[in-house]
C-alpha positions as CSV (number, residue, x, y, z in Angstrom):
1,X,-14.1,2.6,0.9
2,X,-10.5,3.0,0.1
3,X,-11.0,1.0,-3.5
4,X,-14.6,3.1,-3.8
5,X,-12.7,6.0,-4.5
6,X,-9.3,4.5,-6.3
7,X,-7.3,6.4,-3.9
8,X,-4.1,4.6,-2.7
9,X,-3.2,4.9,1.0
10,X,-0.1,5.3,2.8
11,X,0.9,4.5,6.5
12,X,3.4,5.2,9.0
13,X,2.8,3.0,11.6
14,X,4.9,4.6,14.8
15,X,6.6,2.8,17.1
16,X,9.3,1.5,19.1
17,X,10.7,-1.1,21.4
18,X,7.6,-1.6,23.1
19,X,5.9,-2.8,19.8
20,X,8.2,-5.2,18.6
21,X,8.2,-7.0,22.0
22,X,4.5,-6.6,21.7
23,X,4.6,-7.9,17.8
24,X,6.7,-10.9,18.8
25,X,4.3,-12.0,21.8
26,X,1.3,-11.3,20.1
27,X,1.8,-14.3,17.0
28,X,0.6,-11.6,14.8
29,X,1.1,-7.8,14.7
30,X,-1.5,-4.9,15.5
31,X,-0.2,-3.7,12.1
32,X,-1.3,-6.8,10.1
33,X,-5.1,-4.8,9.3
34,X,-3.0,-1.3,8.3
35,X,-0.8,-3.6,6.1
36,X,-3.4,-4.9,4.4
37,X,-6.0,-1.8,4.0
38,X,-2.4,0.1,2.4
39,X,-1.7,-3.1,-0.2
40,X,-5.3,-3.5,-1.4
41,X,-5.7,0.8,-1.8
42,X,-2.1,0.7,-4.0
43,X,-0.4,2.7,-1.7
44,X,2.4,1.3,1.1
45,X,3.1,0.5,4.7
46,X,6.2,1.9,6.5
47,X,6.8,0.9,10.0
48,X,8.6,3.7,12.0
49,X,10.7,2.7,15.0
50,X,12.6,5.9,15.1
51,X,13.7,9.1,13.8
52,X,16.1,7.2,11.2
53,X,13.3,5.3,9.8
54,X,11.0,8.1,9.7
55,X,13.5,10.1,7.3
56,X,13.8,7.2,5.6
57,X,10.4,6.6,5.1
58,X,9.7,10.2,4.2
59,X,12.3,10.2,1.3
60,X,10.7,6.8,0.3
61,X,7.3,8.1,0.1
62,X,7.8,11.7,-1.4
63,X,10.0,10.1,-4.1
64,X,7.0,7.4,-4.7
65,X,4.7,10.3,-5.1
66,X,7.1,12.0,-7.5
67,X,7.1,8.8,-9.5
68,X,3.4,7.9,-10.6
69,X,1.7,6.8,-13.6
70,X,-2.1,6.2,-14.1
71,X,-3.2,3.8,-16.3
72,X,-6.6,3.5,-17.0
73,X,-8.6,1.2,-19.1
74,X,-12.6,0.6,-20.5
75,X,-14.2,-2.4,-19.4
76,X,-15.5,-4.5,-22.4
77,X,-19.0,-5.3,-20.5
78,X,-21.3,-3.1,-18.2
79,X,-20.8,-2.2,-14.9
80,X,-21.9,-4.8,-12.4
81,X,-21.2,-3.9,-9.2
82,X,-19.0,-6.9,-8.6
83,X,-15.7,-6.4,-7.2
84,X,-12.9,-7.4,-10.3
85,X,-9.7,-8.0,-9.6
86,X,-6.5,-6.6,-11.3
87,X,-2.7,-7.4,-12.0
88,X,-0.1,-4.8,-13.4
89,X,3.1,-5.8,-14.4
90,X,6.1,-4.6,-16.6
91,X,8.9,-5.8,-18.2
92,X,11.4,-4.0,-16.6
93,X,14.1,-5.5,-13.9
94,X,14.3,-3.5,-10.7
95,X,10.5,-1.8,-10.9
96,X,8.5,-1.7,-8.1
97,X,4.5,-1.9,-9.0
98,X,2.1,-0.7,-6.4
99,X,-1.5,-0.7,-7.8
100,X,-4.8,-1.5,-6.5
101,X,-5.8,-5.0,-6.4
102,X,-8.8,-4.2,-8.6
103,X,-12.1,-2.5,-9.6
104,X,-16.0,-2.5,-9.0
């Protein structure tokens, strides 16, 4: 859904003590599916353990927001349906690249 509509999502995912005890037992986290839905959208995952972090990851966020560029692009054939993925990169040391892993 989140690639339907081209919109990039963010998450906080709060926690503390109790989840990286949990994380560490578990083999793999409860924040794995989050991680994954944020990559594929082009947006970003921030875990939050405390108040600290969660400035952090405010001032991280609100400055990526600040910081956006569209590209956009015509697709030499027809629409298909089929799912088509993408790859951005730049030539520029230091850059951070979110985008969406591609396009139907």
């Amino acid at each position: 859904a989140a690639r339907a509509i081209g919109t990039p999502i963010y998450v906080l995912g709060l926690g503390g003590l109790d989840r990286q005890i949990q994380d560490r037992g578990a083999g793999n986290s409860p924040w794995d599916p989050l991680r994954v839905v944020a990559e594929q959208s082009g947006g970003a995952f921030f875990e939050v353990l405390g108040e600290e972090q969660a400035q952090r990851a405010a001032e991280q966020l609100a400055n990526e927001l600040r910081h956006q560029y569209w590209l956009a692009f015509k697709p030499s054939g027809p629409a298909d349906g089929r799912f088509r993925p993408i790859k951005v990169s730049v030539d520029r040391g230091g850059a951070r690249i979110r985008s969406r892993s591609g396009y139907k």
